[in-house]
N, C-alpha and C positions, 0 to 999 in steps of 0.2 A: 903577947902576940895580938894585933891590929885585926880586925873585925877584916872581912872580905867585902868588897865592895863592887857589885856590878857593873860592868862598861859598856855602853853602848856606843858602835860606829856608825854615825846617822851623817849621810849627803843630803845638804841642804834643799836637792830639789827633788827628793826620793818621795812617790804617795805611798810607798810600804813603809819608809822611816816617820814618816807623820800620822800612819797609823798608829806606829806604837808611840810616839809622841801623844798623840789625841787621850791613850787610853791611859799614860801616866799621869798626864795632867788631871783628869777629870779624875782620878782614884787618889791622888793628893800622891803619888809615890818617885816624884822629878826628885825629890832631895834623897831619895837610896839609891841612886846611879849616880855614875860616871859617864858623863856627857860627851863622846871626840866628836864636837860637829866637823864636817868634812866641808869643802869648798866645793860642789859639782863644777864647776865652772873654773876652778884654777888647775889648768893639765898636772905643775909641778906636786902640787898637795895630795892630787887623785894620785897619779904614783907613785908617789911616796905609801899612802894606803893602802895601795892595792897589793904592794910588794909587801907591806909590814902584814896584810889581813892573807895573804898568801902562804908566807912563813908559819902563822901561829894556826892557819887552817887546814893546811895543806892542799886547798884547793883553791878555784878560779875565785876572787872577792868578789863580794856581793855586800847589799845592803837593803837592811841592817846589819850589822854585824854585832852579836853580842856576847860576851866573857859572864856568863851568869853564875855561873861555877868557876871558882878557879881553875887556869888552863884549859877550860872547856867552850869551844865556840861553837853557836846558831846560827843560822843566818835566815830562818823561817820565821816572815814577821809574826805568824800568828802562834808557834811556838814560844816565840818573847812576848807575848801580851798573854797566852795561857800561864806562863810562871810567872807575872806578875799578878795576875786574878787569881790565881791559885795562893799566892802569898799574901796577898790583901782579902782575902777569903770570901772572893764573892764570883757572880757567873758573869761572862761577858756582855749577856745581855742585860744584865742589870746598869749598866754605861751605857745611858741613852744618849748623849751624846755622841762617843765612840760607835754605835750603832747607827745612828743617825749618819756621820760619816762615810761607813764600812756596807750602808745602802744607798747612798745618794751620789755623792762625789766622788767616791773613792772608785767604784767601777768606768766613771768617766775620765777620770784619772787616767786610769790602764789602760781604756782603747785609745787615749792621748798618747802615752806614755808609747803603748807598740805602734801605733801610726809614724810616728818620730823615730823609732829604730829602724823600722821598713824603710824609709824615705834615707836616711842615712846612710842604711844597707848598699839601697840602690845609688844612690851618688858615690858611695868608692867602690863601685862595680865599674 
């Protein structure tokens, strides 16, 4: 029987899929995952996802999405970057890096990020 292997469902223009990106990378752990980059930007592929992460979650998709356990899905980025710091056995703030991100960018991100859904909002209103 084959080892279990993590999957992560990461849209390429997500600042919560880059954060768990940022904190693989910097803890050397890109090579014990399973990568589905997603296409934000291609409708067909989004749907395609959103119906396959619908299925396996039983709720609305989101992202990240990740299978950390078999059959078992998260979609709380900071959830998937504490089981990864918990498996590589060290504290989040010890990724200055990831820290450096997760205070600097990463909340400019998200007032970006919801300023663009609001404005969306209101155009198919």
């Amino acid at each position: 029987m084959s080892a279990f292997t993590p999957k992560l469902y990461l849209k390429n223009n997500c600042p919560f899929c880059f954060k768990v990106i940022m904190f693989l990378t910097e803890t050397q752990q890109m090579d014990q995952v399973e990568i589905i980059s997603i296409d934000g930007n291609n409708d067909d592929e989004m749907n395609h996802y959103r119906q396959t992460l619908e299925a396996l979650t039983n709720t609305k998709a989101s992202f990240p999405t990740a299978e950390l356990t078999e059959n078992e899905h998260i979609t709380d980025s900071d959830a998937i970057v504490s089981f990864f710091a918990e498996k590589a056995g060290i504290e989040t703030s010890q990724a200055k890096g990831y820290q450096f991100y997760l205070n600097g960018l990463f909340p400019t991100y998200i007032a970006r990020f919801k300023e663009l859904k609001a404005l969306k909002e209101k155009l198919e209103a």
